[in-house]
C-alpha positions in Angstrom: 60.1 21.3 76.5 59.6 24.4 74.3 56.9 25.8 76.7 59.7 26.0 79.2 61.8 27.3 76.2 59.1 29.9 75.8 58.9 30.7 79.2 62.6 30.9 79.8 63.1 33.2 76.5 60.7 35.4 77.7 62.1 36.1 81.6 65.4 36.5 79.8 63.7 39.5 77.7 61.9 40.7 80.4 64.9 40.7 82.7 67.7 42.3 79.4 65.0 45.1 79.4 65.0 46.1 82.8 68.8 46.1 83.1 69.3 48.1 79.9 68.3 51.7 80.5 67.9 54.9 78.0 71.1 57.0 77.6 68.5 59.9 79.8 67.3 57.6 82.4 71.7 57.1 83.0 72.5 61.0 82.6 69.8 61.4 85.3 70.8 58.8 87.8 74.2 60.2 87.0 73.4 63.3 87.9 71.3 62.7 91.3 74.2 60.6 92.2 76.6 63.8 92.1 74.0 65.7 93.6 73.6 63.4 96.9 77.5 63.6 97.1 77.5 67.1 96.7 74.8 67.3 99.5 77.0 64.8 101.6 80.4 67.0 101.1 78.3 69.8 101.5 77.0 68.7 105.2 80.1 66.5 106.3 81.3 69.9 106.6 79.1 72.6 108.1 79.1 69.9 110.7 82.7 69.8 111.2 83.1 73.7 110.9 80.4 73.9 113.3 81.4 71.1 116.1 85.2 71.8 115.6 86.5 73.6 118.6 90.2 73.6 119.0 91.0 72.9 122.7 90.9 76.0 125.0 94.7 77.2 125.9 96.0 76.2 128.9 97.1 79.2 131.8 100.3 78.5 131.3 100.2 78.7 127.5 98.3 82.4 128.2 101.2 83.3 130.7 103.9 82.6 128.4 102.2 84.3 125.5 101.2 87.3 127.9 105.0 87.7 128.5 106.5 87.2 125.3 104.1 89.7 123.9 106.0 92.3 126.7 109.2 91.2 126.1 108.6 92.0 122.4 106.8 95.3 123.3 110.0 98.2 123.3 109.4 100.9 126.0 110.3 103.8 124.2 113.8 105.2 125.5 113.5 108.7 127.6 115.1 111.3 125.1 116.5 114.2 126.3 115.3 117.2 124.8 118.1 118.7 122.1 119.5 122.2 123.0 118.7 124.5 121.2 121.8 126.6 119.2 119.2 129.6 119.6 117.1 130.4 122.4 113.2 130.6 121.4 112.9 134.1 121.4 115.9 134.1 118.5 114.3 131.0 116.8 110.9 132.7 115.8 110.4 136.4 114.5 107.5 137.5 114.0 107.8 139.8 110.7 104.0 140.5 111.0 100.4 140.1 111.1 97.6 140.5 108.0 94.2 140.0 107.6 93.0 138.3 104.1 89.7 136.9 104.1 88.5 137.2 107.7 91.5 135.3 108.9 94.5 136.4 110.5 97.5 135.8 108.9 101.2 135.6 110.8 104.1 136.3 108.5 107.1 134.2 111.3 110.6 133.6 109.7 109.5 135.1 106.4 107.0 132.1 106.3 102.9 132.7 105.9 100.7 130.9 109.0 97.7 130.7 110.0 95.9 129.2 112.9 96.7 125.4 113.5 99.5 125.3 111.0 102.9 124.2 112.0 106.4 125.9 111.5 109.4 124.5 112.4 108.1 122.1 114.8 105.8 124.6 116.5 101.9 124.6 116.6 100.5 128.0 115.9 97.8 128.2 118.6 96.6 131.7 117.9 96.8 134.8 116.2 95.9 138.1 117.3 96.2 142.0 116.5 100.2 141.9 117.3 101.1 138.9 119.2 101.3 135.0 118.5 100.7 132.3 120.7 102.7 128.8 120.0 103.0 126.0 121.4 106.7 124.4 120.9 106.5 120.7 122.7 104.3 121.6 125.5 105.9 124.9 125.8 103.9 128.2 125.5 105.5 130.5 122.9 104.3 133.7 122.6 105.8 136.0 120.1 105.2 140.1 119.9 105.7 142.6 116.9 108.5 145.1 117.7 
């Protein structure tokens, strides 16, 4: 009986040391564990970023969208153009023309303007030796030195 006592000792030891591991060989199965979940998270969804497709719209979803989106969409309202107290000769004088630095300078209402500048609501098209050409809303101004 003690040679199966023997025996059975030693299958016990043998089996205690294969089922006890070093405190490395757990941080290391540990850590491949996280890894192949990582890897699994990881690929569980590219796939389902890649496969997902919502379902296409229907025609009547795009009809309904189409017209909601002009319903929403305000036409602008026609304004009338506002009279003017003065007439367009009386709005704009021109007080003069100079020349500093190569460029022509007009000298309208007391105000200094040159070429592509604005005044009161007018686009200064051109300058030359004693007349200035505007352009107030599509209308052709053209103002003279008397």
């Amino acid at each position: 009986m003690s040679i199966i006592y023997e025996a059975l000792k030693k299958t016990q030891e043998k089996l205690r040391f294969a089922t006890t591991l070093d405190p490395r060989e757990k941080l290391k199965l540990k850590l491949y564990l996280v890894f192949i979940l990582i890897a699994l998270l990881g690929f569980s969804y590219s796939l389902t970023t890649l496969f997902y497709s919502p379902a296409p719209p229907s025609i009547d979803m795009i009809k309904r969208q189409a017209a909601n989106s002009l319903v929403k969409q305000k036409q602008p309202e026609p304004t009338t153009p506002a009279k003017p107290t003065k007439t367009t000769k009386e709005k704009f004088i021109l007080n003069g023309i100079v020349t500093m630095d190569n460029e022509k300078v007009a000298l309208i209402n007391d105000e200094m303007v040159r070429k592509g500048e604005y005044i009161e609501g007018a686009y200064v098209i051109n300058i030359l030796e004693n007349k200035v050409y505007l352009d107030l809303g599509g209308k052709p101004v053209v103002l003279k030195i008397k």
